[in-house]
DSSP file (Angstrom, degrees, kcal/mol; ACC not computed):
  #  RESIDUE AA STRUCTURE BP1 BP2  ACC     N-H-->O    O-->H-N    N-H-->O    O-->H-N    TCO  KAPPA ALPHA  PHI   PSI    X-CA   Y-CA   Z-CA
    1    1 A X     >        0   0    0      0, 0.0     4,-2.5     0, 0.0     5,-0.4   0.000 360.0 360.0 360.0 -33.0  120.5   69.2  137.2
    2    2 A X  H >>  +     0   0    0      2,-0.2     4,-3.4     3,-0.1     3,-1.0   0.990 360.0  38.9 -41.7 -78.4  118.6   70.7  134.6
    3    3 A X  H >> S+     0   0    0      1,-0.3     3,-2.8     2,-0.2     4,-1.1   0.959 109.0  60.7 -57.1 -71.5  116.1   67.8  134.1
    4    4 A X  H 3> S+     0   0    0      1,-0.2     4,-2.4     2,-0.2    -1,-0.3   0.735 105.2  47.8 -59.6 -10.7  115.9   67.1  137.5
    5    5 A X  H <X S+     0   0    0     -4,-2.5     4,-1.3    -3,-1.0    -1,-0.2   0.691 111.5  53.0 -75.5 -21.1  114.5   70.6  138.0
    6    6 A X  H <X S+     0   0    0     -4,-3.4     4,-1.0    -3,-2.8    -1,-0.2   0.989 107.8  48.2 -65.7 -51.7  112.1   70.0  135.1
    7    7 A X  H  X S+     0   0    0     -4,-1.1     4,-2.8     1,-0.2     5,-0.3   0.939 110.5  55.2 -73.5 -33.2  110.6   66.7  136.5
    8    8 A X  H  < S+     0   0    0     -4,-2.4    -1,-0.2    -5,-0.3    -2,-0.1   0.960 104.1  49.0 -45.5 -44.1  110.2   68.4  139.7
    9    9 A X  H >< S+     0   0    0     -4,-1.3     3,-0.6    -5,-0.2    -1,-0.2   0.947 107.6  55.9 -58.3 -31.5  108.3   70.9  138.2
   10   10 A X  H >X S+     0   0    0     -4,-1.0     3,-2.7     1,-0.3     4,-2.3   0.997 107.4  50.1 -58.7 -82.3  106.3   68.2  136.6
   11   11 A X  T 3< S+     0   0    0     -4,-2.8    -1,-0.3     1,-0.3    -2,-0.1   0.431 109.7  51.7 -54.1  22.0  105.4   66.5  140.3
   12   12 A X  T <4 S+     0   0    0     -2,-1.1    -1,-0.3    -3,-0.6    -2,-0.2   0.199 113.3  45.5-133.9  19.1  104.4   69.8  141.6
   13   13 A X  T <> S+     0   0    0     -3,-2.7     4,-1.1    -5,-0.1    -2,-0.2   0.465 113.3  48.1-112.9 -38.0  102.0   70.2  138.5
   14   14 A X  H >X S+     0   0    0     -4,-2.3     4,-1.7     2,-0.2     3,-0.8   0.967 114.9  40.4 -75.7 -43.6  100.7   67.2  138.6
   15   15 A X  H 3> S+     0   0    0      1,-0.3     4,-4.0    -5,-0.2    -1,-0.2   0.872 116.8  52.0 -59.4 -16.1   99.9   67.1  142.3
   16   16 A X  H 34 S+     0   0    0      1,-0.2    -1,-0.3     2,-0.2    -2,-0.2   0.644 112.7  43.8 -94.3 -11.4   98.8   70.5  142.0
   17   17 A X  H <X S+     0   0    0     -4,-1.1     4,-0.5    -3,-0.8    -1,-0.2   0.673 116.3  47.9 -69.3 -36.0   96.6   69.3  139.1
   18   18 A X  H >X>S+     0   0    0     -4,-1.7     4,-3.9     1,-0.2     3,-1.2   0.940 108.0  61.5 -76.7 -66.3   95.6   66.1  141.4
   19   19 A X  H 3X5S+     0   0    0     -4,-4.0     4,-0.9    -5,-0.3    -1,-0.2   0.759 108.3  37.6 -40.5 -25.4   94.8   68.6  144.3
   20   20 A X  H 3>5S+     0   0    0     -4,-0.2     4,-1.3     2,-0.2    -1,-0.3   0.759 109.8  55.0-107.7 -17.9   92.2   70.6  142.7
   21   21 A X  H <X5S+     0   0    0     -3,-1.2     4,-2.8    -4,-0.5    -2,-0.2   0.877 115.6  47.7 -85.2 -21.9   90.4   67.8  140.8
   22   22 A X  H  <5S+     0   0    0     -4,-3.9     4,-0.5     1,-0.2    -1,-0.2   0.809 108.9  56.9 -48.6 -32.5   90.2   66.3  144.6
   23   23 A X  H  <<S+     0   0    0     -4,-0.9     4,-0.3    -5,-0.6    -2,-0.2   0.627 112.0  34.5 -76.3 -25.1   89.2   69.3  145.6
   24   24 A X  H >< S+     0   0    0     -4,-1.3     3,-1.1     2,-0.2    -1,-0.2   0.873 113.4  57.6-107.2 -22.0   86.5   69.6  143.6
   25   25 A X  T 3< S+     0   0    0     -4,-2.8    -2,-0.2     1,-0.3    -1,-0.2   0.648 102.8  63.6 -49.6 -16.0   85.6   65.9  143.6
   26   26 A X  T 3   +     0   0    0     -4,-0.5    -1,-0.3    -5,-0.0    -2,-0.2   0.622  65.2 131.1-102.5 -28.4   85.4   66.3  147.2
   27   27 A X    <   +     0   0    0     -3,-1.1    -3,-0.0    -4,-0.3    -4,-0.0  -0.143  20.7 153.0 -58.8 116.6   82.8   68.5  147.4
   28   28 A X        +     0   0    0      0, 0.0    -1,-0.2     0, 0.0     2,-0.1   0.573  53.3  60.5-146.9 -34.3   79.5   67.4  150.3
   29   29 A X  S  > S-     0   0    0      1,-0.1     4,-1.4     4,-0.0     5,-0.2  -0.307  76.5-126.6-113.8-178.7   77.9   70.0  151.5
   30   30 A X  H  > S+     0   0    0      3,-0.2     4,-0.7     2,-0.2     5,-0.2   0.370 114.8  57.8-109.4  -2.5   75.8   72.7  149.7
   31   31 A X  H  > S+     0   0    0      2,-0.2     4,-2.2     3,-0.1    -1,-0.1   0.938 109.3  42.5 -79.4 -36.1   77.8   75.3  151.3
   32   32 A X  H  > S+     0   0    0      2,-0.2     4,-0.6     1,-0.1     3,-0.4   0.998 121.7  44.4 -75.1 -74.0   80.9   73.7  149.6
   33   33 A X  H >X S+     0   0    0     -4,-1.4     3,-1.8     2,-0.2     4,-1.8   0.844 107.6  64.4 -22.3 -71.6   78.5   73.4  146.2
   34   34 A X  H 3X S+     0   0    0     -4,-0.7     4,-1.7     1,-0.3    -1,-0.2   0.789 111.7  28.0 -35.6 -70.8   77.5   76.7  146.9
   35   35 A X  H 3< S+     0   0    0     -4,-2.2    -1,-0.3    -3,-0.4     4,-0.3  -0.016 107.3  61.6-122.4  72.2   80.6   78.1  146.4
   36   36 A X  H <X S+     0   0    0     -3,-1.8     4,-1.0    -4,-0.6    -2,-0.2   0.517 108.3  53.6 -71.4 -57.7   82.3   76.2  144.3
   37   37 A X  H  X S+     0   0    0     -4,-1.8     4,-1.8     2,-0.2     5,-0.5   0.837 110.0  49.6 -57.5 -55.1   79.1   77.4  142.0
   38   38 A X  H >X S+     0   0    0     -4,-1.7     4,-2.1    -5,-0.4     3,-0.7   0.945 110.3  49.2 -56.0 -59.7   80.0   81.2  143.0
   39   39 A X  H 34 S+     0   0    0     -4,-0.3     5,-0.4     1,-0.2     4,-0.3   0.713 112.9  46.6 -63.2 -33.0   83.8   80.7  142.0
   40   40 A X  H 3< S+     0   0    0     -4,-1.0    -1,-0.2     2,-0.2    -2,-0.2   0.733 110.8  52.4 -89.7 -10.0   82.9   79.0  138.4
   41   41 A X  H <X S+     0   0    0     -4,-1.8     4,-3.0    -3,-0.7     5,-0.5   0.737 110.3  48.4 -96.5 -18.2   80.4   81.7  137.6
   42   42 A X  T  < S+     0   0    0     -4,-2.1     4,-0.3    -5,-0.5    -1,-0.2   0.577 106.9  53.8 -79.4  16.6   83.0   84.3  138.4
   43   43 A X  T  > S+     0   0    0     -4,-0.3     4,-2.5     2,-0.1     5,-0.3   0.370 112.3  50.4-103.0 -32.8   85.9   82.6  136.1
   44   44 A X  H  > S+     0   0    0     -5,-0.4     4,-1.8     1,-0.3     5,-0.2   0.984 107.0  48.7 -90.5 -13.7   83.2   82.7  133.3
   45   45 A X  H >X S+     0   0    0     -4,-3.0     4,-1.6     1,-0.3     3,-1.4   0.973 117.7  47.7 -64.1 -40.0   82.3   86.5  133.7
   46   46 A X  H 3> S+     0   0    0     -5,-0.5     4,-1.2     1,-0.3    -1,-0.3   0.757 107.8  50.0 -81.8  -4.0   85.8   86.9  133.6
   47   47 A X  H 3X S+     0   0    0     -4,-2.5     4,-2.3     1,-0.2    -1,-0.3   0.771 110.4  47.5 -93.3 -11.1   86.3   84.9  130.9
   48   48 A X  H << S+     0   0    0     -4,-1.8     5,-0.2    -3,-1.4     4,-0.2   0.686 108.7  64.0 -91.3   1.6   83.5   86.7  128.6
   49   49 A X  H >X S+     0   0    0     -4,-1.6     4,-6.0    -5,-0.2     3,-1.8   0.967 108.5  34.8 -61.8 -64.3   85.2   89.9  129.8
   50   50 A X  H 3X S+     0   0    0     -4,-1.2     4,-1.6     1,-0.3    -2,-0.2   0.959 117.8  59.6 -64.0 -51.3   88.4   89.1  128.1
   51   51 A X  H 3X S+     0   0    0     -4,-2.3     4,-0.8     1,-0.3    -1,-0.3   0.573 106.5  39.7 -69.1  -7.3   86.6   87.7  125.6
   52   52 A X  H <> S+     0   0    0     -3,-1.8     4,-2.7    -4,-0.2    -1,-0.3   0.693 110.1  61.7 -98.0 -49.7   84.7   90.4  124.6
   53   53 A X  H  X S+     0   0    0     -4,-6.0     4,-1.4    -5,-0.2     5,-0.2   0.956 104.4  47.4 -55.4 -46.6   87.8   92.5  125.0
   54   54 A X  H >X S+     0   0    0     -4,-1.6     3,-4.1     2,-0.2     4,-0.6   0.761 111.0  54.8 -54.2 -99.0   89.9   90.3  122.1
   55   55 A X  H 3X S+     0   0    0     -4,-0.8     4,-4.2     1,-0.3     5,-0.2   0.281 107.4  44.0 -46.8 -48.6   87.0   90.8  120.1
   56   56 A X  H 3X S+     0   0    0     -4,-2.7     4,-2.1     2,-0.2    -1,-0.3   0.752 121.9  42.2 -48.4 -35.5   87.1   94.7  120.6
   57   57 A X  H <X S+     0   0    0     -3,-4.1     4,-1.8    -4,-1.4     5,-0.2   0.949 115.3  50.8 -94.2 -39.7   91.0   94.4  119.9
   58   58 A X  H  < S+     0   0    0     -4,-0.6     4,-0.3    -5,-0.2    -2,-0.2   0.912 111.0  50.5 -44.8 -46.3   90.4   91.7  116.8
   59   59 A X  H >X S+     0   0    0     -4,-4.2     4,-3.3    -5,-0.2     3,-1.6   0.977 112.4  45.7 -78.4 -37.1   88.0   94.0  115.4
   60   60 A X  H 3X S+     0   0    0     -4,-2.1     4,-0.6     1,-0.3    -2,-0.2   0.801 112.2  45.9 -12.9 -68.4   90.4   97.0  115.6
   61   61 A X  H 3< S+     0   0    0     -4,-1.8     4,-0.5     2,-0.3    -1,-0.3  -0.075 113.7  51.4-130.7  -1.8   93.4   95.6  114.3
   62   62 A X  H <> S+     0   0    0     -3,-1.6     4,-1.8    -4,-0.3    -1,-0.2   0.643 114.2  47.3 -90.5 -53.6   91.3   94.1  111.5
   63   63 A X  H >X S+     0   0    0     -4,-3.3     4,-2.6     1,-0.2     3,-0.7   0.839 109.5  51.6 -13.7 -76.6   90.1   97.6  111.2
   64   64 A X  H 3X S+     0   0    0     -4,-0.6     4,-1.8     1,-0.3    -1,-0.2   0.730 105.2  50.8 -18.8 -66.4   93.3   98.9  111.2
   65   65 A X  H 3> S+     0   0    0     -4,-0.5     4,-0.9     2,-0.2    -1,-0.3   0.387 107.3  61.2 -96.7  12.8   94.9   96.6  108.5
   66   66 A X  H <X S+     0   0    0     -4,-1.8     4,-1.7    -3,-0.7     5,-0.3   0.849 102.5  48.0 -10.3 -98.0   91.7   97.7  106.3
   67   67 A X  H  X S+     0   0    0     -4,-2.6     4,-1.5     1,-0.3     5,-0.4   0.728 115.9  46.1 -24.7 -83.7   92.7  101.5  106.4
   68   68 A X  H  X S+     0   0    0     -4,-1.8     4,-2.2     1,-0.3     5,-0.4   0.795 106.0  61.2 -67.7 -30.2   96.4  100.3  105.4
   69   69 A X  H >X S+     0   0    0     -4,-0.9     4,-1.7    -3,-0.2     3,-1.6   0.878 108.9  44.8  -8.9 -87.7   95.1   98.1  102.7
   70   70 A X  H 3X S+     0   0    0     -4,-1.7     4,-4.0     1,-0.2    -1,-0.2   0.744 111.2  46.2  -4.7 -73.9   93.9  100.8  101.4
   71   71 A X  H 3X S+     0   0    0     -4,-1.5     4,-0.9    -5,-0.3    -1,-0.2   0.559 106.6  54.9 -78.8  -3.8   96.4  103.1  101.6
   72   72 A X  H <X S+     0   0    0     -4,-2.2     4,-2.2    -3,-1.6     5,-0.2   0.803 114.9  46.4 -89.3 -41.5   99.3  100.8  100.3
   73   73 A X  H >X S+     0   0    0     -4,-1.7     4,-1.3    -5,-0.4     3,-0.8   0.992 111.1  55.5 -69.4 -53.6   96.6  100.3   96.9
   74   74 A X  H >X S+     0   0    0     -4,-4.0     4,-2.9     1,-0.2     3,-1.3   0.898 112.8  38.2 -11.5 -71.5   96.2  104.2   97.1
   75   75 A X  H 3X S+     0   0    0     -4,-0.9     4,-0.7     1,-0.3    -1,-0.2   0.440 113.6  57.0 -94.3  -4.8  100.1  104.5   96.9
   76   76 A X  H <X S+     0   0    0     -4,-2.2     4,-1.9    -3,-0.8    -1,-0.3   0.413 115.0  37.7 -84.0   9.6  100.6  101.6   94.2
   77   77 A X  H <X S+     0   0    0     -4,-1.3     4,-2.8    -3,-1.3    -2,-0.2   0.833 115.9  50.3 -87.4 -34.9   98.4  103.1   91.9
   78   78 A X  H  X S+     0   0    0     -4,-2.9     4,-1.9    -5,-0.4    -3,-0.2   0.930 117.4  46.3 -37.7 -58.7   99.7  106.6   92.8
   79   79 A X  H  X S+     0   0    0     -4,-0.7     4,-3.3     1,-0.3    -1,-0.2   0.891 107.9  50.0 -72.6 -61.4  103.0  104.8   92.2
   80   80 A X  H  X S+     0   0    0     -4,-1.9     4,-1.4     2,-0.2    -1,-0.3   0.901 114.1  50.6 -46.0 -41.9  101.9  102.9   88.6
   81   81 A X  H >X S+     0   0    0     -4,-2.8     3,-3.6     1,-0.2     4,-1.4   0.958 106.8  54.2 -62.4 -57.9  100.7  106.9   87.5
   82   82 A X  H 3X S+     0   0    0     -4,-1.9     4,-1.1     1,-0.3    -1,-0.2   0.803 113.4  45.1 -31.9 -52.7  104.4  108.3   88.7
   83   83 A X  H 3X S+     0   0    0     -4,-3.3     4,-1.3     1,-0.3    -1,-0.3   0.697 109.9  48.7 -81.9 -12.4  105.8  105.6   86.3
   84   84 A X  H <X S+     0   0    0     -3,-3.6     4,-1.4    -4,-1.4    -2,-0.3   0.768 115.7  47.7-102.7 -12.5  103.5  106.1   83.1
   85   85 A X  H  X S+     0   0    0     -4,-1.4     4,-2.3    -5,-0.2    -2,-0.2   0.695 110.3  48.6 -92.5   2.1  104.3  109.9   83.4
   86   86 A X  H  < S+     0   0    0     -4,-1.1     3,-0.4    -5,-0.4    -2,-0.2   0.980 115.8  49.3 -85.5 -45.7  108.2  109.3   83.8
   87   87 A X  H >X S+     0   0    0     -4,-1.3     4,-1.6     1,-0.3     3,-1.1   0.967 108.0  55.4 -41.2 -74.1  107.7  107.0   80.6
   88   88 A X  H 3< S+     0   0    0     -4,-1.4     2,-0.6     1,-0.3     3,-0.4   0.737 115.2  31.5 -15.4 -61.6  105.9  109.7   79.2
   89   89 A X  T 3< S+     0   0    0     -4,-2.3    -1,-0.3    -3,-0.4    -2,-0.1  -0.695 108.5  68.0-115.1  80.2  108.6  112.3   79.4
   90   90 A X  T <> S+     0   0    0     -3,-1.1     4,-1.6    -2,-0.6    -2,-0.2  -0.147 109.7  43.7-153.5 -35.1  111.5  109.6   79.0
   91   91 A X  H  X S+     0   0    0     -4,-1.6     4,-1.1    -3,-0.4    -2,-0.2   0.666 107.9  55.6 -77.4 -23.3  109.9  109.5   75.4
   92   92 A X  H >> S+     0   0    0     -5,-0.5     4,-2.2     2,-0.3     3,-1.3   0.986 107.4  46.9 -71.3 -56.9  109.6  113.0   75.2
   93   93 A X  H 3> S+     0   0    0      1,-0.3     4,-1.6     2,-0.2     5,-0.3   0.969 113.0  56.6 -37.6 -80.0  113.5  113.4   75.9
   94   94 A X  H 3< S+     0   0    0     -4,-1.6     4,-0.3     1,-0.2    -1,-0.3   0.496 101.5  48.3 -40.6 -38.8  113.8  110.8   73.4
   95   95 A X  H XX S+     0   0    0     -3,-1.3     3,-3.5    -4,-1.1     4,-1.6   0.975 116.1  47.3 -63.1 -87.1  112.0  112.5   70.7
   96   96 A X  H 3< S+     0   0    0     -4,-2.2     5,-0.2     1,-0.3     4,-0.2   0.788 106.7  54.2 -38.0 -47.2  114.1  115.7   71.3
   97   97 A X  T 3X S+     0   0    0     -4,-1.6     4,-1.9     2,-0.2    -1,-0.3   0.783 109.7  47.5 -43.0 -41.8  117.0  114.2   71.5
   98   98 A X  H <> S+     0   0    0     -3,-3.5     4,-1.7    -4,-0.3    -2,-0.2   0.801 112.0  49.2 -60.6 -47.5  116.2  112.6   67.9
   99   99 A X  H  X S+     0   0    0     -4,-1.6     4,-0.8     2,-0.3    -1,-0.2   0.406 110.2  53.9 -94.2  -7.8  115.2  115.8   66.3
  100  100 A X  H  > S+     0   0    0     -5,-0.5     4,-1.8    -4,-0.2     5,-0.3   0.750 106.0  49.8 -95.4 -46.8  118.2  117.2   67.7
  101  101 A X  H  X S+     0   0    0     -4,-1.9     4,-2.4    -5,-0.2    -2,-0.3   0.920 115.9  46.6 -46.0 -40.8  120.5  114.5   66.1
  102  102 A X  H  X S+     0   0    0     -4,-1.7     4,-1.4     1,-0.3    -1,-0.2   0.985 111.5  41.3 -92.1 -54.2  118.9  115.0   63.0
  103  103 A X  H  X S+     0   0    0     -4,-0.8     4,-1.4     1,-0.2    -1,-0.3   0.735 114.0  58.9 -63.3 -10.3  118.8  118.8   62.5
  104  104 A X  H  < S+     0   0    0     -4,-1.8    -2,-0.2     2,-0.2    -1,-0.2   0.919 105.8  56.6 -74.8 -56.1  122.7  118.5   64.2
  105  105 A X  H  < S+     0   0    0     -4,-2.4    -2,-0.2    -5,-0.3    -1,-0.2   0.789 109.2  39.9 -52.7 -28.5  123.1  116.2   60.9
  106  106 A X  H  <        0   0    0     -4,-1.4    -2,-0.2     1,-0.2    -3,-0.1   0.979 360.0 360.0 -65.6 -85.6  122.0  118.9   58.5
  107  107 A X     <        0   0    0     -4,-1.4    -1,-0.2    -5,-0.0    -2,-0.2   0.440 360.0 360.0 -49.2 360.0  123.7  121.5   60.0
């Protein structure tokens, strides 16, 4: 039942596909031209509306993953300094530790 409710949908997209390219083949008069002409320039304002609007959101969101670009190399460099000073004083401890073994050895 499944598929037949698909191909139906299919003959009622395709007539409904047939129906408007009839519709527009059909066209005789300049009244009909007229608007016809009226309806296709308002599909295209609306389409450079939207289209202007994704740019606006495309440049955002490009925007947007700038900035965290940024801030994730901000916070792996942060991150590489955090690890050369734990080195740092991981050597230091080591050293003390050494110089404690040794004077421990004297003693």
């Amino acid at each position: 039942s499944a598929q037949i409710a698909d191909l139906q949908q299919k003959l009622l997209d395709a007539d409904s596909g047939d129906r408007v390219k009839q519709r527009w083949d059909s066209i005789a008069t300049i009244l009909e031209a007229k608007c016809a002409l009226k309806y296709l320039l308002g599909e295209l304002v609306s389409s450079k509306v939207e289209k202007s609007k994704l740019e606006s959101s495309l440049q955002q969101s490009e925007a947007d993953c700038s900035d965290i670009q940024k801030l994730l190399t901000e916070e792996r460099n942060h991150l590489t300094e955090l690890e050369a000073e734990f080195q740092t004083q991981l050597l230091v401890q080591e050293q003390h530790h050494q110089e404690k073994v040794k004077c421990n050895r004297w003693k």
